[in-house]
N, C-alpha and C positions, 0 to 999 in steps of 0.2 A: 409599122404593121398595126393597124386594126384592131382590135379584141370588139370582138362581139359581144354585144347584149346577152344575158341568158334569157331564153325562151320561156312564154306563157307556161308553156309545161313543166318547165324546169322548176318555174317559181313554184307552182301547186304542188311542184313534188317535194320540195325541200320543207313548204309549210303543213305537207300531210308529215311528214318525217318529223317533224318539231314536235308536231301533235299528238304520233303514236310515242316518242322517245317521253314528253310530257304525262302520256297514258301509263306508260309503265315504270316511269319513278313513280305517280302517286300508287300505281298498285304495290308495288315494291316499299314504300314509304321511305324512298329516297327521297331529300330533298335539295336543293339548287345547290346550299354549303357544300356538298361533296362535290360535283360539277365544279363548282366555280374556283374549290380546290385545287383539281385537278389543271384548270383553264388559266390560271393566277391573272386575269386578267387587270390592262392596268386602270386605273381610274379615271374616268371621264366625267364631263359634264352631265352627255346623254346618259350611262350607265349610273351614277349616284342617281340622276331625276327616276329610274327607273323601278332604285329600290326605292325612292319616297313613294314610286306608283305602288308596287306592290305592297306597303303597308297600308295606303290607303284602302286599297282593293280587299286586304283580308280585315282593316278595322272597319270600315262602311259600304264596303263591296259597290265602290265604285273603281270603274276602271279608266276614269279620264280624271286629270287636275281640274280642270274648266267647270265639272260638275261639282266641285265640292263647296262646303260652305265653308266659313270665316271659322266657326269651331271647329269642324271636319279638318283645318289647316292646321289651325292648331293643336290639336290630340294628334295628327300624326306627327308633326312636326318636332311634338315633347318623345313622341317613341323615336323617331329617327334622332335626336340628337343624343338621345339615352345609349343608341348602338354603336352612335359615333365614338362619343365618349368614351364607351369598352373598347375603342380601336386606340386611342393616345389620341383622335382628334378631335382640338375641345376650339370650333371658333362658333361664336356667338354670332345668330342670327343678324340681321343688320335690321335695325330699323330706323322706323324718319325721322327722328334725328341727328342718326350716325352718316344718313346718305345726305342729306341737308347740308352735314358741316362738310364730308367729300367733294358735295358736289362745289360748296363754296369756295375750299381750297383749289378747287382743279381745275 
């Protein structure tokens, strides 16, 4: 059996719904932690890159990676590993050295 695409309409509907549900957490001054409480979603690549987005977005208001600079990396970088850290997960950026000697070994 087939499953169908969702329809043009269907997509506009569910991203007007986002956007009013978006609308009345910040009137409410609810924020995402009670959501994502309730959601326990589990950890992904795409969903961690998402909250690096959104601190970028509220430290330099930007809303793409592509657009930031070299220090824009790094200020968010030192806040996301700050909130990691209050989670128990402490792994250390990789830099070129460390992928140097991986890539060497592998």
């Amino acid at each position: 059996m087939k499953l169908d695409s969702r329809t043009t309409r269907q997509n506009k509907a569910l991203f007007l719904f986002h956007e009013m549900v978006a609308t009345e957490m910040k009137n409410q001054w609810i924020t995402l932690d009670k959501l994502i409480l309730e959601v326990q979603p589990v950890p992904t690549k795409d969903n961690v890159h998402l909250v690096f987005k959104a601190i970028l977005e509220k430290m330099h208001h930007k809303n793409s990676t592509t657009k930031m600079t070299r220090e824009e990396m790094n200020n968010v970088l030192d806040v996301h590993l700050d909130a990691l850290s209050r989670t128990w997960v402490q792994i250390p950026f990789p830099d070129e050295s460390k992928r140097t000697l991986l890539e060497f070994y592998h």
